[in-house]
C-alpha positions in Angstrom: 150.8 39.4 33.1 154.2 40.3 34.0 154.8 40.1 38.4 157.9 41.4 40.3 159.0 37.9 41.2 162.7 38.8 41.5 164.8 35.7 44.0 167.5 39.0 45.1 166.4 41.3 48.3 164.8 44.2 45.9 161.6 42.0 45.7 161.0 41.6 49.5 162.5 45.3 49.7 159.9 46.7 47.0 156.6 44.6 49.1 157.9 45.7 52.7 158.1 49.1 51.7 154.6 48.9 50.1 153.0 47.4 53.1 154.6 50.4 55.0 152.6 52.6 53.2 149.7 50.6 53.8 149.9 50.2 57.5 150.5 54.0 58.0 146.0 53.3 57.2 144.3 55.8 59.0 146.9 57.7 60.7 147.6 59.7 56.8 143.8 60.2 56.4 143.3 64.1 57.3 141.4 65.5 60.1 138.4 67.8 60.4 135.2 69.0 60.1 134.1 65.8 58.2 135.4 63.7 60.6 134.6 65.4 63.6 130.6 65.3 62.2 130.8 62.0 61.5 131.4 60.9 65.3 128.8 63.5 66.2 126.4 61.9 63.8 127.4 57.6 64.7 128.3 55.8 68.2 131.6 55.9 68.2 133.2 52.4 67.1 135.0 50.8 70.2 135.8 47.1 69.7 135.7 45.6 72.8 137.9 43.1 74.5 139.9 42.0 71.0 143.2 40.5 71.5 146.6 41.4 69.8 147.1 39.3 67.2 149.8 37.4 67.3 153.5 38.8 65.2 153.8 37.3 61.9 156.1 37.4 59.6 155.2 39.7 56.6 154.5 37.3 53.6 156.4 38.2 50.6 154.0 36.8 47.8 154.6 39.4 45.1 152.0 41.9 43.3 151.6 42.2 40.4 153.3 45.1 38.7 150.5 47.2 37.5 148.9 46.4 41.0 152.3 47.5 43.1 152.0 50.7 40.8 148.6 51.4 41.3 148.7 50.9 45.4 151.6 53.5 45.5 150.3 55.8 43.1 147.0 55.7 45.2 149.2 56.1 48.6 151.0 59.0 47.6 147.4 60.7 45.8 146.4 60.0 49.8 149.3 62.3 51.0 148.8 64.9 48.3 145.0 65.1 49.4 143.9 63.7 45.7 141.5 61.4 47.6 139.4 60.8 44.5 142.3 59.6 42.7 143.0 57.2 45.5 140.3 55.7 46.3 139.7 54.8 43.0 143.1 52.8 42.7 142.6 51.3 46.0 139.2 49.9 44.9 140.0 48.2 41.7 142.8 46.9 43.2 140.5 45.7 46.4 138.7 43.5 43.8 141.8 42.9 41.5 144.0 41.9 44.7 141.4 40.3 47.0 144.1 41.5 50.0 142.6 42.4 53.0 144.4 45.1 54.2 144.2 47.0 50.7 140.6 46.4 51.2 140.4 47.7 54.7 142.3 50.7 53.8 139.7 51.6 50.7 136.6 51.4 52.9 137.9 53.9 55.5 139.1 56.0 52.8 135.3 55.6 50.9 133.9 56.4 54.6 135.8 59.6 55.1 135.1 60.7 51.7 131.2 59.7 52.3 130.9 57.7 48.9 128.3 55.4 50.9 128.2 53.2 47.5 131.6 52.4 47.4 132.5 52.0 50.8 129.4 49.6 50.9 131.0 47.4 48.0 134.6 47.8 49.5 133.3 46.9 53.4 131.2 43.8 52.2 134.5 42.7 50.4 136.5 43.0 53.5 133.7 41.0 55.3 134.5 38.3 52.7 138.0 38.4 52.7 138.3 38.8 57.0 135.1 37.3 58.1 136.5 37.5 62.2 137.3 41.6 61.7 135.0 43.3 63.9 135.5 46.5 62.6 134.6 45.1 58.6 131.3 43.8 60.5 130.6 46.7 61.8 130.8 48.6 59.5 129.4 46.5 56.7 126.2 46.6 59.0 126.0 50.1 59.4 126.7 50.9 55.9 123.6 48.7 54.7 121.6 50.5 58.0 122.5 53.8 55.5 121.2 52.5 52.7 118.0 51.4 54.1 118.9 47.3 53.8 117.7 46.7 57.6 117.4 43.4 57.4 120.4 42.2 55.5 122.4 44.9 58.1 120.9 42.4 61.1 122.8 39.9 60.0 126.1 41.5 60.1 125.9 43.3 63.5 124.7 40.0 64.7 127.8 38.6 64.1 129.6 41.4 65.9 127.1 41.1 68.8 128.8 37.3 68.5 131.9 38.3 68.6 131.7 40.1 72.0 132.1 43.5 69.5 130.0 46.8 70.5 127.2 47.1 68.4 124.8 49.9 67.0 121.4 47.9 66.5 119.7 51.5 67.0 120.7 52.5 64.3 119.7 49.7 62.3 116.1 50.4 63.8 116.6 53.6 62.5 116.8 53.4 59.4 113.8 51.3 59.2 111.4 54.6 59.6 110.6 55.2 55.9 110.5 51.8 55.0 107.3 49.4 54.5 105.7 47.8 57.1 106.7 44.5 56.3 110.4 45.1 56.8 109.9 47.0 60.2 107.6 43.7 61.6 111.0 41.6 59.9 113.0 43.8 62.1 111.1 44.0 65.0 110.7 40.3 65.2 114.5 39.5 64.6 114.7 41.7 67.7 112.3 40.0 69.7 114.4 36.5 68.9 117.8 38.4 69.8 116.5 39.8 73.3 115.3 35.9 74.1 119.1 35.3 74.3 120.7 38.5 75.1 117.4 39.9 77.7 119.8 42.9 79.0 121.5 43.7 75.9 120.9 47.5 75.7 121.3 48.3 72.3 118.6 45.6 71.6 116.5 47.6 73.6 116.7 50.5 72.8 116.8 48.9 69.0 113.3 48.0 70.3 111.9 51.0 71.5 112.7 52.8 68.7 110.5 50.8 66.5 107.7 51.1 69.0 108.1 54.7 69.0 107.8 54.6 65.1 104.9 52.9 65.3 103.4 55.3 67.8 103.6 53.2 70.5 104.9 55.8 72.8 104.1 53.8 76.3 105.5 50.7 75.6 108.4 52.4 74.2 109.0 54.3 77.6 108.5 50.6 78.9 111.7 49.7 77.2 113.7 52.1 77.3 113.4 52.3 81.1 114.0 48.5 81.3 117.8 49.7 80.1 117.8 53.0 82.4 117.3 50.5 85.0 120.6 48.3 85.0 122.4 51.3 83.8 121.5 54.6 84.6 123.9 56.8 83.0 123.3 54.9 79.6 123.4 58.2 77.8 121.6 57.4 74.3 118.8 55.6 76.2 118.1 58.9 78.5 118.2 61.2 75.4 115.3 57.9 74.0 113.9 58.5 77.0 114.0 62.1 76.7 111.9 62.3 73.3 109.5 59.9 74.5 108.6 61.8 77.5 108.2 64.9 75.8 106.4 62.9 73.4 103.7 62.2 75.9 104.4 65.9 77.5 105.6 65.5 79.9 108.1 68.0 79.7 108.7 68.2 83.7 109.9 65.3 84.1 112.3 65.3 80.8 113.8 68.5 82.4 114.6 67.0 85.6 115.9 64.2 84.0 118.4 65.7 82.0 119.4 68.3 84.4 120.8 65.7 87.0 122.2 63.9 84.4 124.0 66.6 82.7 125.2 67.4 86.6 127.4 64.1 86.1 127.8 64.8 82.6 128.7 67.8 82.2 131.2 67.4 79.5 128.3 65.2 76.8 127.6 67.5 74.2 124.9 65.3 72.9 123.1 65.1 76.0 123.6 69.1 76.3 122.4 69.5 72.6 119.7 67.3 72.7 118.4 69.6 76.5 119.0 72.7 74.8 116.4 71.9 71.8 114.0 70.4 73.8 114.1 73.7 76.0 113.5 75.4 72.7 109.8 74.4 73.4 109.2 76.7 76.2 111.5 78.1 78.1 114.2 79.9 75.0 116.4 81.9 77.2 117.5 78.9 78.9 117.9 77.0 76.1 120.0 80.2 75.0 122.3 79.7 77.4 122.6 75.8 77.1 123.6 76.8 73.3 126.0 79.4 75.0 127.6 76.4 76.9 128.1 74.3 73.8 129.5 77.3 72.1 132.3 77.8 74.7 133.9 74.7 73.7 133.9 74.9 70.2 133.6 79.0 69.1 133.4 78.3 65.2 130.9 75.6 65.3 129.0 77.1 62.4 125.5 74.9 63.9 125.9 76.0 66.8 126.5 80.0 65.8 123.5 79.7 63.7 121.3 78.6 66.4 122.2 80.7 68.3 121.9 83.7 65.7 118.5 82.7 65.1 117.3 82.4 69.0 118.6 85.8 69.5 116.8 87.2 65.8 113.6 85.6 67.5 113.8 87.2 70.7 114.7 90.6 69.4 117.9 90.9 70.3 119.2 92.5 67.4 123.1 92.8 68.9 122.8 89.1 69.8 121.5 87.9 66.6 124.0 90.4 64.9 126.9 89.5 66.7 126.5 85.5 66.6 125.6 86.2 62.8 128.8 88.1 62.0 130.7 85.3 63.8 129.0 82.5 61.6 130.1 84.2 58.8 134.0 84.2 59.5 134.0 80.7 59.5 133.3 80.9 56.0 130.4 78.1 56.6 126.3 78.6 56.0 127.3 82.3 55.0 124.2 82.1 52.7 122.3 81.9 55.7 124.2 84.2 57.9 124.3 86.7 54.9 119.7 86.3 54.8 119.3 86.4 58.1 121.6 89.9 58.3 120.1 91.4 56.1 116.8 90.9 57.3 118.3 92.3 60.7 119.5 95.6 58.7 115.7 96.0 57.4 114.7 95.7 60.7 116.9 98.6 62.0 116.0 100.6 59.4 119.4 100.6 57.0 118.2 99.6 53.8 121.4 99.8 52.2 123.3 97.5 54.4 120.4 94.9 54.1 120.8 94.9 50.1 124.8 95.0 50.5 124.1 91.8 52.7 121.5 89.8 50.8 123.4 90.7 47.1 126.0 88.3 49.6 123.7 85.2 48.9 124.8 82.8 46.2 122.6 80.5 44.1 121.6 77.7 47.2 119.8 78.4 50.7 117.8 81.4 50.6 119.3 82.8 47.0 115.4 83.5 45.7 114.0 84.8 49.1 117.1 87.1 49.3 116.3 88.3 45.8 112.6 88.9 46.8 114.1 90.6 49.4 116.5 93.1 47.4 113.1 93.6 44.7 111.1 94.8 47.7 113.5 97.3 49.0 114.3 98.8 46.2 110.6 99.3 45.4 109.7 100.6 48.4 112.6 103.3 48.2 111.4 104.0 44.4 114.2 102.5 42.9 112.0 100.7 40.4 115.2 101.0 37.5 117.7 99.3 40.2 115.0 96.6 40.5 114.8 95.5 37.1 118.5 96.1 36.7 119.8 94.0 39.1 117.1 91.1 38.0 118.7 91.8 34.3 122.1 91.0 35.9 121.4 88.3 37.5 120.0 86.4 34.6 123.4 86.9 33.0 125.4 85.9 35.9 123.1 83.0 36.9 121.5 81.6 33.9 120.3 78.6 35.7 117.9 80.8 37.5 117.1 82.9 33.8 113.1 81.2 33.9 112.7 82.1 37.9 114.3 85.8 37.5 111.8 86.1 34.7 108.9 85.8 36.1 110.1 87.5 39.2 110.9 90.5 36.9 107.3 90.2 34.8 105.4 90.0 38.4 107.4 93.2 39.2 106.1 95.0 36.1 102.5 93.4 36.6 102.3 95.1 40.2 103.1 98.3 38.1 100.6 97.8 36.1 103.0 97.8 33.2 100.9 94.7 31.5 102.5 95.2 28.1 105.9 95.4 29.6 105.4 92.0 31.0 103.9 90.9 28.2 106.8 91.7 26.0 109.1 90.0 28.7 107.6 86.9 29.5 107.6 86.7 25.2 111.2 87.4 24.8 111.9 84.6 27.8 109.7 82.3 25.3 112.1 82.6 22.6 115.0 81.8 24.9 113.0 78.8 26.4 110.1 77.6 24.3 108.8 75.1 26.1 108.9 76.1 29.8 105.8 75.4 31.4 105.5 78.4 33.7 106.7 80.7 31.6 103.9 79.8 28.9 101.2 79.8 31.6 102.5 83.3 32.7 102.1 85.1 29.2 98.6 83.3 29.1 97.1 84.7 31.7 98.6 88.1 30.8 97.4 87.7 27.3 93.7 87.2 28.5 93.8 89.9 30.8 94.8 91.9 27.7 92.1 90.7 25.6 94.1 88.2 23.5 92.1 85.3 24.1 93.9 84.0 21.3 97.7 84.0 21.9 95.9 82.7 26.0 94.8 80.0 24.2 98.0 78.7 22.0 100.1 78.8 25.1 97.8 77.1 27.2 97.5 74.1 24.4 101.1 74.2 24.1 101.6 73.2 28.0 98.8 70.3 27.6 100.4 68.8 24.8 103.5 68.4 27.0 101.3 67.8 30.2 98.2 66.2 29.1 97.2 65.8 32.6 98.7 69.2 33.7 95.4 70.2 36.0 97.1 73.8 36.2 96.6 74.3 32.4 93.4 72.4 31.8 91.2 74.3 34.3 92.5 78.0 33.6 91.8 77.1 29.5 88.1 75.7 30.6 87.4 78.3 33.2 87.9 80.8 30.6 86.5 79.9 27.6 83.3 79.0 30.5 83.9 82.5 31.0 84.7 84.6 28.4 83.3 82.4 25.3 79.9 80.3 24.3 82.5 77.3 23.9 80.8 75.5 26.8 81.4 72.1 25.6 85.0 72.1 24.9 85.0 73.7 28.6 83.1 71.1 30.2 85.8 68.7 28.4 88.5 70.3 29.5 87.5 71.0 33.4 86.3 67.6 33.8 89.8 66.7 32.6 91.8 68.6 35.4 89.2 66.9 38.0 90.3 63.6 37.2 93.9 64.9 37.6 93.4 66.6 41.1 90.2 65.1 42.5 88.4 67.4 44.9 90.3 70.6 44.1 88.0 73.6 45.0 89.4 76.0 42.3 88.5 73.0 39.5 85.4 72.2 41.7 84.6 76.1 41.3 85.0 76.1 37.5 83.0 73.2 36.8 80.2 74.9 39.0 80.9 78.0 36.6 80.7 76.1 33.2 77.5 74.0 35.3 75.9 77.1 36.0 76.8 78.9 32.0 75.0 75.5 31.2 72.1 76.4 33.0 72.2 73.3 34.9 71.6 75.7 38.2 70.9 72.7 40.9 74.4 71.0 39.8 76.3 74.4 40.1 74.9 75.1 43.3 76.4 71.3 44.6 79.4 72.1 43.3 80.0 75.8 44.7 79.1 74.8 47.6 81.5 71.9 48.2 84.1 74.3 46.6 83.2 77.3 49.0 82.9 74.6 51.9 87.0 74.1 51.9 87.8 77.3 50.1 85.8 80.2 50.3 88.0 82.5 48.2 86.5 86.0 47.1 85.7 84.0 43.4 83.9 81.4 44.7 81.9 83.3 46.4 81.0 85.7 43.8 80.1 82.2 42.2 78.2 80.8 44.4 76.5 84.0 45.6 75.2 84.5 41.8 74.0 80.9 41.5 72.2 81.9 44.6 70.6 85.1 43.4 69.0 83.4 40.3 67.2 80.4 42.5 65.6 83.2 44.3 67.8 82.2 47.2 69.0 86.1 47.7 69.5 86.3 51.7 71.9 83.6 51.7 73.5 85.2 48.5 73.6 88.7 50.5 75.3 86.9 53.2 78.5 85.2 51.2 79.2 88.4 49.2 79.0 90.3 52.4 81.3 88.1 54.1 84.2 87.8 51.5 83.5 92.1 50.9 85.1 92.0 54.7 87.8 89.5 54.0 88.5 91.2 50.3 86.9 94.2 50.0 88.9 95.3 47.0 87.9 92.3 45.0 86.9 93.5 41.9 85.1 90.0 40.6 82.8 90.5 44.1 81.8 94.2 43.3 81.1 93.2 39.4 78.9 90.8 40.6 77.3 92.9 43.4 76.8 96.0 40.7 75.3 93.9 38.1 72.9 91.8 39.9 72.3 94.1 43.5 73.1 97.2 42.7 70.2 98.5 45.8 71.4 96.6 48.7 73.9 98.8 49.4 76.5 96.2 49.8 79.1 98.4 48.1 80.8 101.1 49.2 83.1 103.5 47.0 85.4 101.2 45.0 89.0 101.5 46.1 91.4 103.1 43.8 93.6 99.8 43.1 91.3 96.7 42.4 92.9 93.4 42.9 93.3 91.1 40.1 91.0 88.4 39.8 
């Protein structure tokens, strides 16, 4: 490999004006949003009590070419906000290199960008190369924290906790709350061996009660964190700990109080302010309004805090509030899906139908795209715009073709509710051709196709989603329920039901079926176990039509009398309940005149 090895000034020339670019570091990395949420979202880094290293001449050992080429080309992608670009130089020439300072520089740059995987690999190189740098300890600890590798994180922000460096072994703690068991009681007992020698060391502490308050131990967690609040008062992340845990154990009085005098010397902590205003979201809003109101003042476009306070306003019903703070949220040209949903739904309140559509069409594929859809379906229904419905689903499928199976089915349901059942049909068949073996799609068009009568077509689509799913419960009790129902095939039934059981144990609407099939069986005693457990969890209108007719035939007709009266209040227009009644109790009197529209079964 050729290396730029030249004895005249050029060579020295060429690597001093390299390791210019490199020391400009952090100072060319851009400012922003990112990195403003990042120090919301960490303790700040501040390493303590580090002395100035001493000057040293700059060594002049030579790259080698392709690696001088590669550092500038990666500096100047830097300055020209190609960040991708750079940080993929910088970290094959970390590795290719082994220089600390090229290494240093590709781990902040991996950090701002948030590629946590790289960063890790470039931050535990920098620990290798630097072992004494604070700042590569730190952050080689809180990068494993991240990616939920508590216990090898310890080991690093041990070493920082050596080196007189500030430390974050909360967060560490932290990230232990989805984890096993096991590693928390590692954790927890490295801890314990850490606070033997360092007894006041707060972050071990509150490191500490953290992992007692995952483990529910609220009390002792209080315990702990007030052993810090005692030596140091205005330690800020303990009395926000504190804070939770208190409310925790509700005893919201005394978290209000709390935070109230300390925000009175604190005025300025937006954290601590945050962190009051959404606990006063519990029970007392319009102050927590005007705690978001505060936060507001000192940054007007943060997006969060526009949105929360759009949303308190929409949920007290002040419309010009929630309007106004909505409108603001979206000239930042952040969350405008949401601000865009929840205006519209502010429009439908006041009555302007057309503003609401205008706003929710304004939602792109992401947050709230479907509901906003739902939302655009509805309203043109309700103003008899049933064409501009089906239109506007047709153009979406051709704008959004991700969404094509969703908008389907949103479009079918539309035409079901119209009782347009061959029009869905037709629909759902055409969305088949486009997508053969979409699941939902082919359980759609089966239960259309045995409402029409074409038990045959219910049955090929029902088969075709088992053979993909064999254990698809969804599929397997519709295709057993109905042949229980509709056909003398009892057997294949039984089969099938049994099947989707041992898919979703203890699911009343299989639970029902098989009491169905039980009771077509004539195996009455059986049914009647299994109704009843199903009508015990869920006592849908179906289920008690079941039940109520395995009931009827054991002679056991008051307590039949009494379900079917019960679900005729809670569904009166169920038309499975009033076949039943007609067929089998026609004198009671149970019924009254049938509605006009009969629910689907």
């Amino acid at each position: 490999m050729n290396r730029v090895s030249l004895a005249r000034p050029a060579g020295p020339l060429a690597i001093f004006l390299l390791v210019l670019f490199l020391l400009s570091s952090c100072s060319a990395l851009p400012e922003g949003p990112a990195t403003e949420a990042a120090a919301e979202a960490a303790e700040p880094l501040v390493i303590a009590d580090e002395q100035p290293e001493e000057e040293t001449e700059i060594p002049t050992r030579p790259f080698p070419a392709d690696s001088f080429h590669d550092l500038l080309v990666a500096e100047f992608a830097v300055r020209r906000n190609r960040y991708d670009l750079a940080l993929g130089n910088y970290l094959q020439q970390a590795h290719q290199t082994r220089d600390a300072g090229v290494t240093a520089r590709a781990t902040r740059l991996a950090q701002y960008l948030r590629a946590d995987n790289a960063a890790l690999d470039a931050a535990q190189l920098w620990v290798e190369l630097d072992p004494d740098s604070i700042e590569a300890l730190y952050t080689a600890a809180t990068l494993l924290a991240k990616n939920q590798r508590p216990v090898e994180a310890l080991e690093y922000m041990i070493s920082v906790l050596q080196k007189d460096g500030n430390t974050n072994f909360a967060a560490i703690a932290a990230s232990t709350l989805q984890l096993p068991t096991s590693t928390q009681d590692t954790v927890a007992q490295r801890l314990e061996q850490l606070i033997i020698t360092y007894p006041d060391n707060a972050q071990l502490l509150t490191a500490k009660s953290l992992l007692q308050q995952q483990r529910g131990e609220t009390e002792p967690a209080l315990a702990t964190i007030q052993q810090v609040l005692k030596t140091d008062s205005d330690n800020l992340h303990a009395v926000v700990v504190e804070a939770r845990l208190l409310q925790t154990l509700n005893r919201d009085d005394e978290v209000f109080i709390r935070l109230q005098r300390v925000l009175e010397k604190h005025p300025e902590n937006r954290r601590l302010r945050l962190q009051y205003a959404r606990m006063l979201m519990k029970n007392n809003v319009p102050l927590a309004k005007t705690q978001f109101e505060v936060l507001l003042k000192t940054t007007p476009n943060d997006p969060d805090l526009l949105l929360s306070l759009g949303l308190i306003s929409k949920e007290t019903n002040d419309i010009d509030d929630a309007t106004h703070y909505f409108n603001r949220l979206l000239q930042t040209g952040e969350r405008s899906n949401e601000a865009n949903f929840y205006l519209g739904q502010l429009a439908e309140q006041s009555a302007l139908p057309s503003v609401a559509i205008d706003h929710y069409k304004a939602v792109i594929p992401g947050t709230n795209f479907l509901a906003a859809i739902n939302r655009i379906i509805n309203l043109y229904v309700r103003q008899d715009q049933f064409d501009m419905a089906r239109e506007h689903i047709s153009d979406l499928r051709q704008r959004h073709s991700e969404h094509a199976v969703r908008l389907y089915l949103l479009e079918s349901d539309l035409l079901v509710n119209h009782s347009n059942w061959e029009g869905a049909h037709n629909l759902l068949s055409e969305a088949i051709v486009q997508s053969p073996k979409q699941a939902n799609l082919l359980y759609a068009r089966s239960m259309l196709s045995e409402k029409m009568g074409d038990l045959a077509l219910m049955e090929q689509d029902l088969l075709a989603i088992i053979k993909q799913e064999p254990n698809n419960a969804t599929a397997l009790n519709a295709l057993g329920y109905v042949l229980a129902n509709r056909t003398d095939r009892l057997d294949e039934a039984y089969q099938l039901i049994n099947r989707a059981l041992a898919a979703k144990p203890n699911e009343p609407a299989i639970l029902d079926s098989l009491g169905w099939v039980e009771y077509r069986r004539g195996n009455l005693p059986t049914a009647l176990e299994l109704l009843t457990q199903a009508h015990t969890t869920f006592p849908d209108h179906e289920v008690s039509a079941h039940l109520g007719e395995v009931l009827w035939q054991l002679g056991q007709t008051d307590q039949a009398l009494a379900i079917w009266l019960q679900a005729l209040k809670d569904t009166p227009d169920s038309a499975i309940l009033r076949e039943t009644i007609q067929r089998l109790a026609p004198e009671t009197g149970l019924l009254a005149p049938e509605p006009a529209t009969n629910a689907r079964q």
